[in-house]
N, C-alpha and C positions, 0 to 999 in steps of 0.2 A: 504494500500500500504506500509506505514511504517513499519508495523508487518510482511508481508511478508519477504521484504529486509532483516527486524534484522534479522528473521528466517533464512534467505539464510547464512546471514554473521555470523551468529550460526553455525550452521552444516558445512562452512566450517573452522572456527576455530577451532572446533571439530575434524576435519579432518586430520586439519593440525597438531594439538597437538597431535593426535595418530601415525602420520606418524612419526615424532619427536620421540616420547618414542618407538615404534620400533625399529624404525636406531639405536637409541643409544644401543640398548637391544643388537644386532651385534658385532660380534668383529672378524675382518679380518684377515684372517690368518700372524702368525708371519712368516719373512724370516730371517736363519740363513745362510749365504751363503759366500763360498770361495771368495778369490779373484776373477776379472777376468782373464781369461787366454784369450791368444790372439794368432794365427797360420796365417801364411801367406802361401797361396798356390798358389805354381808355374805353372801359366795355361800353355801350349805349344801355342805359338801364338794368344796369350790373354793375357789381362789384369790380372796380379795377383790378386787373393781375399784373406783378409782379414777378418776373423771371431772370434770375441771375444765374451768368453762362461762363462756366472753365473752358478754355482750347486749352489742349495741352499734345506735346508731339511725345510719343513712348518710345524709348528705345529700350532694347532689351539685351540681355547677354551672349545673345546669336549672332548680334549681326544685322538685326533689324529694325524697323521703324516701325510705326503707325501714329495714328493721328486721334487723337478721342475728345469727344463734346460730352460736358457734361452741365445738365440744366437742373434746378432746383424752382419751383415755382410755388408762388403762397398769394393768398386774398390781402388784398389793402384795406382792411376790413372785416365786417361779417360777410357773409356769404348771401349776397343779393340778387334774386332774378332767373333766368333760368340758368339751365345747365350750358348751353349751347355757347360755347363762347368766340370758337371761331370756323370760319368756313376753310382758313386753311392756318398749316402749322405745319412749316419742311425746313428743317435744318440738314443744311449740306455741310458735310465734313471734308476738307483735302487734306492731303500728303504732297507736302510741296519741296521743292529744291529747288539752290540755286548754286552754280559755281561761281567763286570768286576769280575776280572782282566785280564780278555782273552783280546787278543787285536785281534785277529780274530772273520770277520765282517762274517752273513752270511745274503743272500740276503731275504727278506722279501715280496717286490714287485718289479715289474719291466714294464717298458714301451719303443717300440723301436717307432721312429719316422722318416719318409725319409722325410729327406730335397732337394732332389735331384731336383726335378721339383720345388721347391722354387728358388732355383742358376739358375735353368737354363730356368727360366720363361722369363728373359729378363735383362735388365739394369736399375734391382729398388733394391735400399736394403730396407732390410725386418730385421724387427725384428720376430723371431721365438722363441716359448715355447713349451713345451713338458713334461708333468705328467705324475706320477704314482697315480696309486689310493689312497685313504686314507687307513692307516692303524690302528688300534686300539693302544695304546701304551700302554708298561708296563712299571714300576715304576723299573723292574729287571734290563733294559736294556739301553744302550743308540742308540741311531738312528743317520743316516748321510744319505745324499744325495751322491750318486756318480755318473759316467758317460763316455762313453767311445763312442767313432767315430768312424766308419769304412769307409772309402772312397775311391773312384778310380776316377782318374781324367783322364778327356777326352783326351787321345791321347798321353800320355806320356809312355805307354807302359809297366810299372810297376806293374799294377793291387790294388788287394785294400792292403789300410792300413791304419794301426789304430793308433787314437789320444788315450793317458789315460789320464783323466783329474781329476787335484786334487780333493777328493771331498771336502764338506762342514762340518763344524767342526761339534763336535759329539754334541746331546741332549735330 
């Protein structure tokens, strides 16, 4: 009965000390990332929203890049009016480069994402993210993350338009 147990509590020390040297073996992508920026939008007989947005470019310990948005949104307010708050919500994500001493970026990857059914699901904020693919990096170039909104808000008659949002420093 003894030798069983040590065995069990063998194999799972074993276990545990390989799970250990794996994890560490890992290394989670780094974030280089702008400021926040932060937009207040004017609902027509609704609560105003507020949305504040990270670019940030990732690199990682392979070798490569991507590009990540990430949005955090909240009421300026109680929560007034309907649900419905915009007709649209696409935040476009790139992966950009540029080689020096060009200071012209050209896009590399790119990812669009609707947030629209997110805002107008109900009265929860939501933290929202949005990627581009990985991209392979060279030593020629430098990369940044950048980003840009397109929206039309419910009922105010304007149609769409577009946030530019600073990107994330270059690397």
């Amino acid at each position: 009965m003894r030798r069983t147990i040590a065995a069990a509590l063998g194999a799972v020390a074993a276990l545990v000390i390989s799970l250990a040297g794996a994890s560490a073996a890992y290394a989670y992508p780094v974030d280089h990332c702008a400021a926040d920026q932060s937009k207040q939008f004017a609902l027509p007989n609704k609560t105003d929203v507020i949305a504040t947005v990270m670019i940030c470019i990732q690199t990682d310990s392979d070798g490569t890049v991507r590009s990540r948005f990430n949005m955090h949104w909240r009421y300026n307010g109680p929560p007034l009016g309907a649900n419905y708050k915009f007709d649209r919500w696409d935040a476009t994500i790139r992966t950009e480069r540029r080689q020096p001493p060009s200071t012209t970026d050209s896009i590399v990857n790119s990812a669009t994402c609707s947030f629209m059914d997110d805002f107008n699901d109900g009265y929860i904020d939501y933290n929202l993210e949005c990627y581009t693919g990985w991209v392979v990096r060279s030593n020629a170039y430098y990369y940044s993350g950048d980003a840009t909104v397109v929206f039309d808000i419910d009922g105010d008659g304007k149609g769409s338009s577009t946030w530019n949002l600073t990107g994330s420093p270059l690397v």
